[in-house]
ROGUDO-486378 format. One record per residue: residue in one letter; x, y, z of N, C-alpha, C in turn. Coordinates in pm, whole numbers, plus 32768, in hexadecimal, padded with zeros to 4 digits. Layout:
N
AXYZXYZXYZ
...
% end
This chain:
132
X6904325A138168D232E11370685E32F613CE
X6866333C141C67EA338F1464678C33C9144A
X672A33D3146466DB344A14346692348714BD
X665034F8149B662A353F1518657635101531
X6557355E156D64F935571597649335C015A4
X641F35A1156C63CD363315336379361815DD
X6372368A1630631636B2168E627836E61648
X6211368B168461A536DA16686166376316D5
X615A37E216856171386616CA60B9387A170B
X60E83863178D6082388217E6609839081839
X60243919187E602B3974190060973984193F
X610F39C61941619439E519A8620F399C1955
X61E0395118DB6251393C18DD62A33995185E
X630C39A61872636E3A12180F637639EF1790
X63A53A29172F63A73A1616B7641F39A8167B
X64B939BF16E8651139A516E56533391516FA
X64D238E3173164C23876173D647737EB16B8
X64473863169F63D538391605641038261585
X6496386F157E65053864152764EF37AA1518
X64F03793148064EF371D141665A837131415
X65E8373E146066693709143366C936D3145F
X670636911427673C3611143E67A735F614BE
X67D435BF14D4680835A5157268743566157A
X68E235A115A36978358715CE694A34F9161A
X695834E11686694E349816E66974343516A8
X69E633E717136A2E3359170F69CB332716BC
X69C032B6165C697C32321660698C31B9168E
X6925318416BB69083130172468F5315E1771
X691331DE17A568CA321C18216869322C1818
X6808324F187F678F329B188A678133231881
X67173342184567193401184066DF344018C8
X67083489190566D734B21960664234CB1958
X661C349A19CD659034D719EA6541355019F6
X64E9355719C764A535FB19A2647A367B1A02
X648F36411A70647E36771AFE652D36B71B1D
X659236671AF3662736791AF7663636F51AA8
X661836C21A256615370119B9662737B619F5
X656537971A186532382F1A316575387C1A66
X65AA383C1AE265F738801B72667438A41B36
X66CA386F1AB7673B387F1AA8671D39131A31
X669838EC19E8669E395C199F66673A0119E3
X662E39E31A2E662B3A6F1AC466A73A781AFF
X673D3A361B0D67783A7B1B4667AC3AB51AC9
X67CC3A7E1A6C68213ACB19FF67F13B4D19CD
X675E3B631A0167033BF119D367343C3E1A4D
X673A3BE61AA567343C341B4667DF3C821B5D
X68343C4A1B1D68B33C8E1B1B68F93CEA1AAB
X68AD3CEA1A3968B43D481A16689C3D271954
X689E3C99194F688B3C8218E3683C3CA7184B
X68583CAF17BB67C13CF217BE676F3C66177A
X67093C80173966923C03173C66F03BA916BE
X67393BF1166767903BB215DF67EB3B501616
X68273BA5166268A73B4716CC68733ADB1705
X68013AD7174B67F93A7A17A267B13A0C1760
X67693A4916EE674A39B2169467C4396D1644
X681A39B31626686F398F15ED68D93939166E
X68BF39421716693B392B174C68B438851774
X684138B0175767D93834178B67C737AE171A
X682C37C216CA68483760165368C43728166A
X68F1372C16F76987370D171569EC372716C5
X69E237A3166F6A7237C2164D6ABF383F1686
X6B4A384416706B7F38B216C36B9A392916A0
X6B62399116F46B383A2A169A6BD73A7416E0
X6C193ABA16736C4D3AF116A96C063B8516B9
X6C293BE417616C0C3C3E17896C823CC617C0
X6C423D2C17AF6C743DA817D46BF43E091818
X6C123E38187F6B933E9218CF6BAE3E6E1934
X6B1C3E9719856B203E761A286A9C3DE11A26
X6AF13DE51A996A9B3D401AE26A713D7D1B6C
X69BC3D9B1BB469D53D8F1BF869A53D1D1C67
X6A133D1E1CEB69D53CFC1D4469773CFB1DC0
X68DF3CCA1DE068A13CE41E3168DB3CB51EA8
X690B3C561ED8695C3C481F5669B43CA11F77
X69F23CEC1F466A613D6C1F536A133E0A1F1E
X699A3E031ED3697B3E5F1ED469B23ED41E7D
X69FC3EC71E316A4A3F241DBD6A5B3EC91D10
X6A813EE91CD76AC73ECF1C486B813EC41C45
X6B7C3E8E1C026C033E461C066C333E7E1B77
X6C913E9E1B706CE33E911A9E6CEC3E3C1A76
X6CD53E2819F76D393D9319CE6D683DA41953
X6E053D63192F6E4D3D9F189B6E743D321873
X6E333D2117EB6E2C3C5A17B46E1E3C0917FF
X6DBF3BEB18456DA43B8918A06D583B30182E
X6D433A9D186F6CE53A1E18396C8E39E7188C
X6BF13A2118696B8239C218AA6B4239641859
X6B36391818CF6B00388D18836AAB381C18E0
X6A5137F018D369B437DA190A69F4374418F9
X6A0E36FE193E6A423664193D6A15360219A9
X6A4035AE19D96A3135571A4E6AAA34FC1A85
X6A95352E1B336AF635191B5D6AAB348D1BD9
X6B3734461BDE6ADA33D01C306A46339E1C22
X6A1033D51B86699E337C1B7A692734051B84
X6980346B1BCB690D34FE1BC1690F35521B61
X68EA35891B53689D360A1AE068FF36861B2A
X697636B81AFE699E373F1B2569AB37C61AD7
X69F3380D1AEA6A2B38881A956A8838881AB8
X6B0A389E1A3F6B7D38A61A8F6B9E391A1A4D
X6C2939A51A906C4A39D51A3C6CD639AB1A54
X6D1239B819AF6D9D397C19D36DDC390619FD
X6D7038661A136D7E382F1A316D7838231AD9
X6D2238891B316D2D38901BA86C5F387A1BC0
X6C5B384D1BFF6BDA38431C496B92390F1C35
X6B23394A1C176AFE39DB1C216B1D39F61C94
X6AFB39AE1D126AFA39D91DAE6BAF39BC1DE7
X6BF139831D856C8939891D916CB839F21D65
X6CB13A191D036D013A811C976CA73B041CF0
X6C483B131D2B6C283B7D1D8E6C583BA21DF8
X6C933B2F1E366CC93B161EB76D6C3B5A1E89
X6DA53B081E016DFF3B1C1DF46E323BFA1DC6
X6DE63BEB1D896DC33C791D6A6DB23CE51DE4
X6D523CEF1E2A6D4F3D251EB76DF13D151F20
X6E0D3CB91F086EB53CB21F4C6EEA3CF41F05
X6EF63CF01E9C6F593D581E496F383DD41E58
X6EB93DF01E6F6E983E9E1E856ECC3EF81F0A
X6EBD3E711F5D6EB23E8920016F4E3E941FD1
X6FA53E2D1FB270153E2E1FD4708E3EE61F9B
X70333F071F1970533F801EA3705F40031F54
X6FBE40051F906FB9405B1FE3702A40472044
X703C3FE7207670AD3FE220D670483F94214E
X6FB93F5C213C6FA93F2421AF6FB93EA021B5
X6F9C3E53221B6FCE3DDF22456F3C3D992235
X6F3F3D1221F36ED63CD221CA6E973C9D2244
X6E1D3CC922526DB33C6422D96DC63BE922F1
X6E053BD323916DE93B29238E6D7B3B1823F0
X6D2C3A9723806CB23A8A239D6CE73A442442
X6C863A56249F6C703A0725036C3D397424FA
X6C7438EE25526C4238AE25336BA638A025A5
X6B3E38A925736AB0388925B26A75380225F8
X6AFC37D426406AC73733266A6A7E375A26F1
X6A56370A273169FE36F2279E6A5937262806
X69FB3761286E6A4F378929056A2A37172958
X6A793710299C6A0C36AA2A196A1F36D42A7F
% end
């Protein structure tokens, strides 16, 4: 059995974090670090989450969602209809996934589907190697 970890509430740090409750996370693993933590609980505010959700998705369990997600790399809001986010770790990192996709996947993946709805043809990136 796990238990969580009470944050003592200083200067900058969020409330959401201060949450007394208890914690999904593998055992025997390690809990992510509080610096991880933070950064993961700013993007889930930063895309559209609200403060309930994201404590609830920062206890590693999986929220199901309906609304918009948005993205700052693309610059718009996205739909989403029963989707599953969920705050986990991948290769040993601290992510968000929705749907089981990486956030910056399921964006990527999403934006193709929009581009593709309009009829345009998806950007290929250039590759940026060295001239000589």
């Amino acid at each position: 059995m796990s238990t969580g970890v009470i944050f003592i509430l200083g200067k900058g740090v969020t409330p959401i974090l201060a949450y007394g409750v208890k914690s999904t996370w593998p055992q025997g693993s390690s809990a992510p670090g509080f610096s991880t933590m933070l950064r993961i609980e700013k993007l889930c505010l930063a895309v559209g989450f609200t403060h309930e959700q994201t404590a609830h998705l920062m206890t590693g369990k999986p929220l199901p969602y309906n609304g918009e997600l948005y993205s700052d790399e693309h610059r718009r809001k996205f739909k989403t209809n029963d989707v599953t986010a969920k705050v986990g770790t991948n290769n040993g990192k601290l992510i968000l996934a929705i749907d089981g996709l990486h956030i910056g996947e399921w964006f990527k993946k999403q934006f193709e589907r929009l581009q593709q709805n309009v009829g345009l043809k998806p950007i290929q990136k250039k590759n940026k190697g060295f001239k000589l």
